[in-house]
N, C-alpha and C positions, 0 to 999 in steps of 0.2 A: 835268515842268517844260517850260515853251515859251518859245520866243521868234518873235518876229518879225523877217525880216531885214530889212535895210535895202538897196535896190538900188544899185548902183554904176550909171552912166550910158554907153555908147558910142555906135560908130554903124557904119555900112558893113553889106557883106556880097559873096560869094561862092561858087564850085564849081569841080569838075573838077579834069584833073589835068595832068603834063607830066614833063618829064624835068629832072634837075639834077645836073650834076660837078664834082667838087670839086680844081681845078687845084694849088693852094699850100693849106697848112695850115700855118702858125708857131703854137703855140702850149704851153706848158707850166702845169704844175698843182703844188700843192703840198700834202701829207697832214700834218697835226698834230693835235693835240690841242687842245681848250679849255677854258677854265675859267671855273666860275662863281662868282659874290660873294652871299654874300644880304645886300642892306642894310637888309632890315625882313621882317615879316612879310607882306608885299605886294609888295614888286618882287625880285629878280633880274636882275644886268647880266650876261650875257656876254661872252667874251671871242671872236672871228673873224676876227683880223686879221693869221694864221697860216694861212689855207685862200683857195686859190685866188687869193692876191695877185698873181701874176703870168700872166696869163691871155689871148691874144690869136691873132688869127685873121686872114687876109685870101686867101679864096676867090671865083670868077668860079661865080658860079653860072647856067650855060645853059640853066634850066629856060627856057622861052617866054614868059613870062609875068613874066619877070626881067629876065634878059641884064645883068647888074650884077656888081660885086663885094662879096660879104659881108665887112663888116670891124668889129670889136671889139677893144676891148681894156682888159683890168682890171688894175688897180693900185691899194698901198695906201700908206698914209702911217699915224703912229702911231696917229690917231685914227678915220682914212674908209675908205675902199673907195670907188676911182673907176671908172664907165664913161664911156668912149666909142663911139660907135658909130654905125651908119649904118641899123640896125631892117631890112635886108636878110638874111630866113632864108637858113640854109646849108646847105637840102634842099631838096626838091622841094615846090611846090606846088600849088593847084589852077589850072584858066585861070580869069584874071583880064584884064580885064573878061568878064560875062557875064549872061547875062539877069536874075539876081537881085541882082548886084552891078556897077554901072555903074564903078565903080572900079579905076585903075593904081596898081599897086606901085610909090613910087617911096624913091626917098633921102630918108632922114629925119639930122637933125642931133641926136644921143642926145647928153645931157654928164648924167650923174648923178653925186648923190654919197649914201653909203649908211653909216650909223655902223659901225665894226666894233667896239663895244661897246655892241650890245641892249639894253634894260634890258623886259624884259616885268613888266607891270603886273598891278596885282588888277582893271582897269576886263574890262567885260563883250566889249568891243572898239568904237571906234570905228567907224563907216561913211565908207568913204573910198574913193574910186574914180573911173574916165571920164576921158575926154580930157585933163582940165585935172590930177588929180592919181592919177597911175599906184599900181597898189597892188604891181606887181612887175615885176622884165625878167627873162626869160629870158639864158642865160648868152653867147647870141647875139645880146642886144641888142632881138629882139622883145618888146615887152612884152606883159604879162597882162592882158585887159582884159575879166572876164567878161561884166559887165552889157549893156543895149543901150542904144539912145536911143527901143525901141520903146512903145509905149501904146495903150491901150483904154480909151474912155469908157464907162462902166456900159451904157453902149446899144448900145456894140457898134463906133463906131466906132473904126477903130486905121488906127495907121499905123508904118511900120520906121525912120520915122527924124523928127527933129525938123519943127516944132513938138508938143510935146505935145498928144493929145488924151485925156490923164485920166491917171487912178493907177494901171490896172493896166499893169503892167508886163511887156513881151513877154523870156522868153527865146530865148535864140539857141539851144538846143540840148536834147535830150531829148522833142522834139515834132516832128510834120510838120504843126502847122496854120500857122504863117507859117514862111515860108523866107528865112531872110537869106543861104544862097546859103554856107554854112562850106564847109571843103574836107575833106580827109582829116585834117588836121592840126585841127578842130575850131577855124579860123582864118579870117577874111576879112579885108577889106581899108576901112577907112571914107574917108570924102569926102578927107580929107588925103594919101591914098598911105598912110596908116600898117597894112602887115599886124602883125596881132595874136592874140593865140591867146584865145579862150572856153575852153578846155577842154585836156586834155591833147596835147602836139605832139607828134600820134604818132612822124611821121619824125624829127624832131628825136629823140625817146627811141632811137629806131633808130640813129641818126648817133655818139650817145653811145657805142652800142653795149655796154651794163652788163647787155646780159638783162632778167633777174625777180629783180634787186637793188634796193637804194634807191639814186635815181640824182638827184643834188643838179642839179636843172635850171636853178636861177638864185636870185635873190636878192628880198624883202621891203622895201615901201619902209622898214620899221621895221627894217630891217640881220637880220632872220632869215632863213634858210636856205629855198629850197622844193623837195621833192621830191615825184615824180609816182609812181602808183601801187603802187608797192610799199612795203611796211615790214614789220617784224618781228611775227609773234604777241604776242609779250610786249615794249612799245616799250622797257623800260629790260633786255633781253638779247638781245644781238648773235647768240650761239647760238643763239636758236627761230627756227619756222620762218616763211620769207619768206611773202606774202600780199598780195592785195590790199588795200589798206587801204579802210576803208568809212566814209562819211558817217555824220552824226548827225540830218542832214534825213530829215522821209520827205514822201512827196505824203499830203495832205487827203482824207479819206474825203468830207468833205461840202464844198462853196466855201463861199467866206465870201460874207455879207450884199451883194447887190448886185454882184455879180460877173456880167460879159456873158456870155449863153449865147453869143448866133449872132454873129458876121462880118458885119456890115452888108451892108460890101464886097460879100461871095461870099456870104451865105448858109446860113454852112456854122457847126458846132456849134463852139464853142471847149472843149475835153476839157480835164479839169484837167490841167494839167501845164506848160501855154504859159504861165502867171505868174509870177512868182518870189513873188506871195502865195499861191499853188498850194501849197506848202510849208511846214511849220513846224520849226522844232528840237526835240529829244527827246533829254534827258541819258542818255546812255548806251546810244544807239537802235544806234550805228554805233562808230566806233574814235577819231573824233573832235568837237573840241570847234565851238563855233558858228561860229568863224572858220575852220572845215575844219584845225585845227591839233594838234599835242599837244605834251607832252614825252617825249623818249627819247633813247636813242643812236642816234647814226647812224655809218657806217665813216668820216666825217668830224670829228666829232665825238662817241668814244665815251665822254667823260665824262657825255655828255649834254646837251642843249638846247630849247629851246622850235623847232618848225618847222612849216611849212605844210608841204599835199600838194594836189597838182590830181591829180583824182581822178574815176573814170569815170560818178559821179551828181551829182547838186546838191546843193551849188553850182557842181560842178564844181572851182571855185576860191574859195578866199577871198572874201567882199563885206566882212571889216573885218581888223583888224590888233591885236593883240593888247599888241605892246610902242609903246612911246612914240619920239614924232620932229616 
């Protein structure tokens, strides 16, 4: 069985690296249990609104490429899960501005609000994503923004950032034929000041400091959980053993119909891999479902739940969302 995914939209880009210390940390977490409802034979609501309700931070981060304070801070009410925040990482990143990303990290004005009762659907997942509607923030306020705003017309012309010139779609990561310039955190930075992650924050998982555990990195604009590369062998037992968890995408043996060989631009061959139509989904290729997500227990959540994973292949992260909002 295949699918086809549906691209989310960004923009920016970035490299290099710098140094960053973390002066003040206020921040406290909280461990429960959840619980689930089934209210038909197609949806399930859970319950979240017991995990990590009190959650906040405000660190001077003196990476070079910063010089700011990282500040967040999560809270919940009966029904929501609030952030605030300022979208200023609380690690190190790469320099910014640079040849491949003309853009400054600056202050962002974060106010989200997030259900803490899920309801995941029988739908195959919406596509939802880019600038205008985020599909997750990290638990530091940087949101997840895997897609690009890159494209390729069937002849070859492309470019990394808006106006569109065609359908194929450039990724940001997994390739060295265009460079939008990510840093070590699999992150750059677009026209706004807004840095955001494509793919797993490495430092960030470091900062965390959980190992080769499941380590709940933030949150779903559909109010579920996301964690980053680790989970359980068997997702519904806490006892087997830890693992990278693996995609259900794999890359195209053959390109599809009218797909750019060469680079106008440069010249140069486009390898499959640089598309996000490069890829198809394959039920049961990898350990999760189309929207890089599944069900299981997590040490947060050991009754069990629906969750996303940013994860070390494509999609990397999520392109749609599984429950409803």
């Amino acid at each position: 069985m295949h699918f086809i995914l549906l691209s989310a939209c960004g923009g920016g880009s970035a490299d290099s690296n710098a140094n960053s210390d973390s002066t003040t940390n206020q921040s406290s977490t909280s461990n429960s249990t959840s619980s689930s409802i089934t209210n038909n034979s197609s949806e399930v609501t859970y319950s979240t609104g017991n995990i990590l309700c009190n959650l906040n931070e405000l660190t001077f981060n003196d990476d070079e490429s910063i010089n700011a304070n990282s500040s967040y801070n999560w809270s919940c009410n009966t029904q929501n899960r609030m952030l605030t925040g300022n979208g200023i990482p609380n690690h190190e990143v790469g320099t910014f501005p640079n040849s491949n990303n003309p853009n400054t990290i600056s202050i962002q004005t974060i106010n989200k609000t997030f259900t803490n009762n899920p309801v995941f659907t029988s739908s195959s997942g919406a596509a939802v994503g880019g600038p205008g509607n985020v599909i997750a923030y990290a638990l530091n306020s940087v949101k997840f923004d895997p897609g690009t705003a890159g494209t390729c017309s069937s002849s070859g012309s492309c470019s990394l950032g808006p106006p569109s010139l065609g359908s194929w779609n450039i990724e940001a990561l997994g390739h060295s034929t265009f460079n939008f310039g990510d840093d070590m955190n699999h992150a750059h930075v677009q026209p706004s000041g807004e840095y955001h992650y494509h793919g797993i924050p490495e430092l960030y998982l470091d900062k965390l400091g959980k190992g080769k555990t499941m380590t709940l990195v933030g949150w779903a604009a559909d109010g579920f959980p996301v964690y980053a590369r680790y989970g359980y062998t068997d997702a519904n037992d806490s006892s087997s053993v830890i693992k990278i968890v693996k995609t259900s995408w794999k890359l195209k043996t053959i390109a599809d119909n009218g797909r750019p060989i060469t680079n106008l631009g440069t010249g140069t061959v486009i390898p499959l891999g640089a598309f996000t139509q490069d890829f198809e989904y394959v039920v049961d290729y990898g350990d999760l479902d189309q929207c890089n997500g599944r069900f299981g227990v997590t040490p947060e959540f050991p009754d069990g739940i629906y969750y996303y994973m940013v994860t070390d292949d494509f999609p990397f992260f999520s392109r749609c969302l599984k429950g409803s909002f």
